[in-house]
N, CA, C and O atoms as a DFTB+ gen file, in Angstrom:
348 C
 N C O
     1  1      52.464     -20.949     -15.738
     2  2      51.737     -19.738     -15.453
     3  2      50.288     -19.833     -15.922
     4  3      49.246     -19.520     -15.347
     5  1      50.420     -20.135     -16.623
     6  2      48.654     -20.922     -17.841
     7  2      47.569     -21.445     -16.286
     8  3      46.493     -21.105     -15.795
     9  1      48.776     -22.541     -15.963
    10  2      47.644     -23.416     -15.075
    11  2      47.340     -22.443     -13.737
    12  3      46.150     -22.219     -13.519
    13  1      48.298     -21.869     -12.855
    14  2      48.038     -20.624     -12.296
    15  2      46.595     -19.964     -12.359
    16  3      45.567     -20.060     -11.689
    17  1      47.109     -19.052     -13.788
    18  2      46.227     -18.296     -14.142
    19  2      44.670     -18.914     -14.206
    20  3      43.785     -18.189     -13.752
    21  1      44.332     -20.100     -14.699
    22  2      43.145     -20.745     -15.139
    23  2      42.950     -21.053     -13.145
    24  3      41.901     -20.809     -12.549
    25  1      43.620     -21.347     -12.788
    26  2      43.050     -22.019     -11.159
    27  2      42.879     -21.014     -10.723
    28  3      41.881     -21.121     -10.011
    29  1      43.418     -19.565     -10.680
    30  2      42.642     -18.324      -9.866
    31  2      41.174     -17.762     -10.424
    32  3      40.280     -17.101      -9.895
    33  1      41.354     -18.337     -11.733
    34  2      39.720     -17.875     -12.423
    35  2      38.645     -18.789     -11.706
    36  3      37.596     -18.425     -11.174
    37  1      39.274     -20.334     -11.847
    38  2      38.279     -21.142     -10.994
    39  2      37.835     -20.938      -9.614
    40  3      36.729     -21.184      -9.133
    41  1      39.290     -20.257      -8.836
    42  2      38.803     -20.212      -7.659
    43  2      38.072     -18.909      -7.306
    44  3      37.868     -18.524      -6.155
    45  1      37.709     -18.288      -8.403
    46  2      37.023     -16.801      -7.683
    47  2      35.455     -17.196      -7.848
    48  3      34.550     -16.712      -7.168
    49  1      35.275     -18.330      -9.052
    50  2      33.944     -18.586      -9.234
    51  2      33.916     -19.865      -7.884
    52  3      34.874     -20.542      -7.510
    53  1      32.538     -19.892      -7.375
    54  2      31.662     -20.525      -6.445
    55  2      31.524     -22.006      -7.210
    56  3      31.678     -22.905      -6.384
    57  1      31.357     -22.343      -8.118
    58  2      31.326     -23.466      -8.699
    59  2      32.534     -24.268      -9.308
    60  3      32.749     -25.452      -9.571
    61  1      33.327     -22.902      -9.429
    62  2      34.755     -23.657      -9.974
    63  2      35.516     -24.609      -9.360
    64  3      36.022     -25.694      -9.646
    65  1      35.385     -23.338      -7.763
    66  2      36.256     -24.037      -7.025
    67  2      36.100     -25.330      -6.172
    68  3      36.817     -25.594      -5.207
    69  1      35.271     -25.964      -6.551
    70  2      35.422     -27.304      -5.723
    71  2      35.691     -28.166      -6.730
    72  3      36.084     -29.187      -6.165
    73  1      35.707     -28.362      -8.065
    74  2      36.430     -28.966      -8.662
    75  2      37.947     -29.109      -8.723
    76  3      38.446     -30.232      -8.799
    77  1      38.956     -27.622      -8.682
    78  2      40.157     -27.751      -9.042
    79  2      40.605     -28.584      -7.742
    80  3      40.241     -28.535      -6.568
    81  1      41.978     -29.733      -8.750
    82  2      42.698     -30.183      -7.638
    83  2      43.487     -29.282      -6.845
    84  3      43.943     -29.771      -5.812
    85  1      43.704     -28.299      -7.043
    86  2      44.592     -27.770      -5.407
    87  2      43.668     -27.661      -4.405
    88  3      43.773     -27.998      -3.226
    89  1      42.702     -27.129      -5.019
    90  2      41.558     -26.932      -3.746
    91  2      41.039     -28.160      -3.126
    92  3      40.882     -28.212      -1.906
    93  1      40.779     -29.094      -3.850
    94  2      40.777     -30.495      -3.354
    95  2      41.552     -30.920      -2.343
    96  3      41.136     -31.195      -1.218
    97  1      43.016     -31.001      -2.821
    98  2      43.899     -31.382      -2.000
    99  2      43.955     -30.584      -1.128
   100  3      44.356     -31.054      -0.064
   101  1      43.663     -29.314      -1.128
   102  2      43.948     -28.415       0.668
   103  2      42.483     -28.634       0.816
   104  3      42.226     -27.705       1.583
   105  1      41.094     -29.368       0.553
   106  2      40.137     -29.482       1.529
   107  2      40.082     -30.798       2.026
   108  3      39.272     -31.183       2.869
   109  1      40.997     -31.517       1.466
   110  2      41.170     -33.055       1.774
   111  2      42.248     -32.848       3.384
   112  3      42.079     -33.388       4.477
   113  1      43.384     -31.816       2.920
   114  2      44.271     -31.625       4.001
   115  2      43.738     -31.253       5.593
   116  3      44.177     -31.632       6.679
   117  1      42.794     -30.499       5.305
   118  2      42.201     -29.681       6.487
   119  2      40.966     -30.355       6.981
   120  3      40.151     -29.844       7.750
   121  1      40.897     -31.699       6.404
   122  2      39.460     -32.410       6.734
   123  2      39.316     -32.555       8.252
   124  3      40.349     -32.530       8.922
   125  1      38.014     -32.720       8.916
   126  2      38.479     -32.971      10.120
   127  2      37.635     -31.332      11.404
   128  3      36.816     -31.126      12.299
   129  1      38.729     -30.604      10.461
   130  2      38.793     -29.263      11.356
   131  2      37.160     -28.630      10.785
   132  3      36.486     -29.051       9.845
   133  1      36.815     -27.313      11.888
   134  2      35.665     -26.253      11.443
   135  2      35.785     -25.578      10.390
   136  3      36.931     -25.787       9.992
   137  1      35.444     -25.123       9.940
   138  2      35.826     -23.909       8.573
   139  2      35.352     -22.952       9.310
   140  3      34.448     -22.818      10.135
   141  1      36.678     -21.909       8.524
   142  2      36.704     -20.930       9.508
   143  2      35.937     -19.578       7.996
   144  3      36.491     -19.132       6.991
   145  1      35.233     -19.466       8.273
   146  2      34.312     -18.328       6.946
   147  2      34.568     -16.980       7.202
   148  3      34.067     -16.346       8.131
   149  1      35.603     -16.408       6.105
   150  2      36.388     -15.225       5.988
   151  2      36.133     -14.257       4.768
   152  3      36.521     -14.566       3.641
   153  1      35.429     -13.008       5.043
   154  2      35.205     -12.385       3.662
   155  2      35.590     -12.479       1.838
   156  3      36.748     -12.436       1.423
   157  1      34.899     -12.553       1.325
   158  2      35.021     -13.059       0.100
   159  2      35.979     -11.676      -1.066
   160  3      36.633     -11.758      -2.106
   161  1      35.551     -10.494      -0.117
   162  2      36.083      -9.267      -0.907
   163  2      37.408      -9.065      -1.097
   164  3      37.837      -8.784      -2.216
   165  1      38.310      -9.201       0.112
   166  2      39.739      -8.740       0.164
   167  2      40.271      -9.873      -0.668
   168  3      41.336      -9.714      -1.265
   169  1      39.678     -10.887      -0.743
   170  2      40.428     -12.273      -1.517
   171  2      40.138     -12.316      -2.859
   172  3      40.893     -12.896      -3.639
   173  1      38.774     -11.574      -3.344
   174  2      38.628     -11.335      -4.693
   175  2      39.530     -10.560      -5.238
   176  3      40.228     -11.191      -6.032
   177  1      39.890      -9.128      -5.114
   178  2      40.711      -8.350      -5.328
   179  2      42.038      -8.733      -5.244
   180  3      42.574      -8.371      -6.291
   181  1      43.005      -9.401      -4.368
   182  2      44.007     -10.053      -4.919
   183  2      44.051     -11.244      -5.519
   184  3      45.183     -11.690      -5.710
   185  1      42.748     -12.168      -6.024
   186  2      43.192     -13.031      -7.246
   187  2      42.551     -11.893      -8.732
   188  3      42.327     -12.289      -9.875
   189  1      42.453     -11.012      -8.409
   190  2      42.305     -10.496      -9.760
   191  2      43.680      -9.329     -10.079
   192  3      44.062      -8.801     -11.123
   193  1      44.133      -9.248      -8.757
   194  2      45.352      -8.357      -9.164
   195  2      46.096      -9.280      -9.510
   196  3      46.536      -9.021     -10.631
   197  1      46.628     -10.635      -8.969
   198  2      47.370     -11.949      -9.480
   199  2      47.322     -11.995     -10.904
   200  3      48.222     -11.770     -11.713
   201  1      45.762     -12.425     -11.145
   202  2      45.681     -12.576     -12.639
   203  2      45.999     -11.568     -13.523
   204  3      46.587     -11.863     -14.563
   205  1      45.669     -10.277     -13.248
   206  2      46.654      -9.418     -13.943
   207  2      48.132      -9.727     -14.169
   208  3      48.585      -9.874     -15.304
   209  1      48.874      -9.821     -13.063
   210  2      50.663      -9.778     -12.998
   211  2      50.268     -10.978     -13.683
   212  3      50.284     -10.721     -14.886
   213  1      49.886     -12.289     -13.463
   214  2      50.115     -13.623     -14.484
   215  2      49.731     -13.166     -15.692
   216  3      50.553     -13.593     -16.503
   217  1      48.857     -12.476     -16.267
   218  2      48.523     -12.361     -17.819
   219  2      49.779     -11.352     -18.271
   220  3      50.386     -11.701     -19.284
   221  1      50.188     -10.211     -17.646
   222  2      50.820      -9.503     -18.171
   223  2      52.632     -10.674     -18.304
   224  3      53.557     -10.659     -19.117
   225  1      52.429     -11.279     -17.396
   226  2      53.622     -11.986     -17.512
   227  2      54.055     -12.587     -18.667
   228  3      55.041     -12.579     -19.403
   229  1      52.597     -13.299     -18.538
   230  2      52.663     -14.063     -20.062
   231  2      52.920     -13.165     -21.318
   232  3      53.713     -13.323     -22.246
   233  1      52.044     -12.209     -21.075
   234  2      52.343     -11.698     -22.507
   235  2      54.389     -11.441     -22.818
   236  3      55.037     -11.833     -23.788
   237  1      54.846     -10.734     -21.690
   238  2      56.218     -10.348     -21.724
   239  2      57.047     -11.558     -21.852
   240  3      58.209     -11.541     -22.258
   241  1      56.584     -12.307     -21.593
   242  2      57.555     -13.944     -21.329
   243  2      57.404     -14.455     -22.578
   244  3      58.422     -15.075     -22.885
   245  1      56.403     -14.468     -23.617
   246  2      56.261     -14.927     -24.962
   247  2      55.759     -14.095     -25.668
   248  3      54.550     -14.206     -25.872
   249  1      56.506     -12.960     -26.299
   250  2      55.867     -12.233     -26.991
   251  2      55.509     -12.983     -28.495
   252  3      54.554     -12.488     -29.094
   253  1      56.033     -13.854     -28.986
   254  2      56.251     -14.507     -30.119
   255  2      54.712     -14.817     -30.333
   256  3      53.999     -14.343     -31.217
   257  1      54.302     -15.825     -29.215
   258  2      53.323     -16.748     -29.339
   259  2      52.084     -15.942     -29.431
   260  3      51.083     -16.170     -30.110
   261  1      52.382     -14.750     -28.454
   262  2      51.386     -13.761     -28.194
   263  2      50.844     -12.849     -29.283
   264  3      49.651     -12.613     -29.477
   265  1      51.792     -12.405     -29.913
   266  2      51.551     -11.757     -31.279
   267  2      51.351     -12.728     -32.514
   268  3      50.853     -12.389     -33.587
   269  1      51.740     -13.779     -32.245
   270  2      51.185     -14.723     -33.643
   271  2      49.807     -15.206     -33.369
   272  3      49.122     -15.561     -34.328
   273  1      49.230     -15.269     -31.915
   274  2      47.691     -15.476     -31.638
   275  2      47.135     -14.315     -31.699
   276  3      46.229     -14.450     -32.521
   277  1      47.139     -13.193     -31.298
   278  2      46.655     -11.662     -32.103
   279  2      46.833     -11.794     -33.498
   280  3      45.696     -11.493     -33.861
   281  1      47.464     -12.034     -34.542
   282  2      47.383     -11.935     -36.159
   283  2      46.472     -13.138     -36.295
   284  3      45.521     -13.022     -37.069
   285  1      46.644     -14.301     -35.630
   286  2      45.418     -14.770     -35.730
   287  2      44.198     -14.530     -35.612
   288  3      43.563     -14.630     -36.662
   289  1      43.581     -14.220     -34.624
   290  2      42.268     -14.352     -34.034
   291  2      42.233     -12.578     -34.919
   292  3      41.111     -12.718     -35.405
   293  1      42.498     -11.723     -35.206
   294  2      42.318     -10.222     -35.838
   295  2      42.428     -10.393     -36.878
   296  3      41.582      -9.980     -37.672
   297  1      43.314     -10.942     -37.191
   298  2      43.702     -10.673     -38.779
   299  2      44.604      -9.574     -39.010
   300  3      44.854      -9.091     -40.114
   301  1      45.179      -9.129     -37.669
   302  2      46.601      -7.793     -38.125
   303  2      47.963      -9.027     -38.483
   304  3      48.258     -10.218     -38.588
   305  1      48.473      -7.500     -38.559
   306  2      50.747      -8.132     -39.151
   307  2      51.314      -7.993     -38.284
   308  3      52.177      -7.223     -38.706
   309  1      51.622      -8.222     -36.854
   310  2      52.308      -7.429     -35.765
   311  2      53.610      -8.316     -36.448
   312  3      53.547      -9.335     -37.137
   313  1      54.433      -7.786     -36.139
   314  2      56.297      -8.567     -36.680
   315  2      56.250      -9.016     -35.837
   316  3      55.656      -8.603     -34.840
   317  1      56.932     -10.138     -35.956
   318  2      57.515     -11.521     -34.703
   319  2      59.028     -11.473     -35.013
   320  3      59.827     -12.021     -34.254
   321  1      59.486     -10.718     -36.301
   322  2      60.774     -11.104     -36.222
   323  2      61.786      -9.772     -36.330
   324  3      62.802      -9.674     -37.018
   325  1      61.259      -8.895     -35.540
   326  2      61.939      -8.022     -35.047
   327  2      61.769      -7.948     -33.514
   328  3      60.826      -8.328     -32.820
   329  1      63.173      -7.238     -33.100
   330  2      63.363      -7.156     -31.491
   331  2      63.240      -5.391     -31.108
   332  3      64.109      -4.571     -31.404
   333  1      62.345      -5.173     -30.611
   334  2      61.753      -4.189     -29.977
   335  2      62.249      -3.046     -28.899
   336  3      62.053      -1.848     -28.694
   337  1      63.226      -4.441     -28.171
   338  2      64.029      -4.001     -27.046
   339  2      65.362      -3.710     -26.988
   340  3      66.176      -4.574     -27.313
   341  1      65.796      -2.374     -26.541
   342  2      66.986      -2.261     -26.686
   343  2      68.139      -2.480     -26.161
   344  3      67.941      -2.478     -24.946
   345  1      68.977      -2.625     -26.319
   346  2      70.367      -3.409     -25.842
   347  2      70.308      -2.999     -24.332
   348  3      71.186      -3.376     -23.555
């Protein structure tokens, strides 16, 4: 989900995206053909709603890791070793 998340950040920036390999490999795939140039807006807005559902994922998928890097980087106590959720 990490690498996901980091390749939709690259691909919303103009400079990112010709570095990442997926984008590589689908401009290597499509070599050949015209490019077909399609608004930049409707495609911004769903890699930023993506990256939302991927960040929130993460957080729910590892709360452990997530709250021991918050007491880090803050300096709070969040408990890691209690369960939150109920049966």
């Amino acid at each position: 989900m990490v690498y996901i998340l980091f390749e939709m950040f690259l691909g919303m920036s103009v400079i990112g995206a010709r570095f990442f390999p997926t984008i590589l490999l689908s401009s290597f795939l499509v070599l050949g053909r015209k490019p077909e140039w399609n608004p930049i807006g409707p495609k911004r807005y769903v890699w930023i709603l993506g990256a939302t559902f991927i960040s929130i994922c993460i957080v729910f998928f590892n709360p452990d890791i997530v709250a021991l890097w918050i007491n880090g980087l803050l300096g709070t106590s969040i408990p890691v070793d209690k369960n939150y959720v109920p049966f």
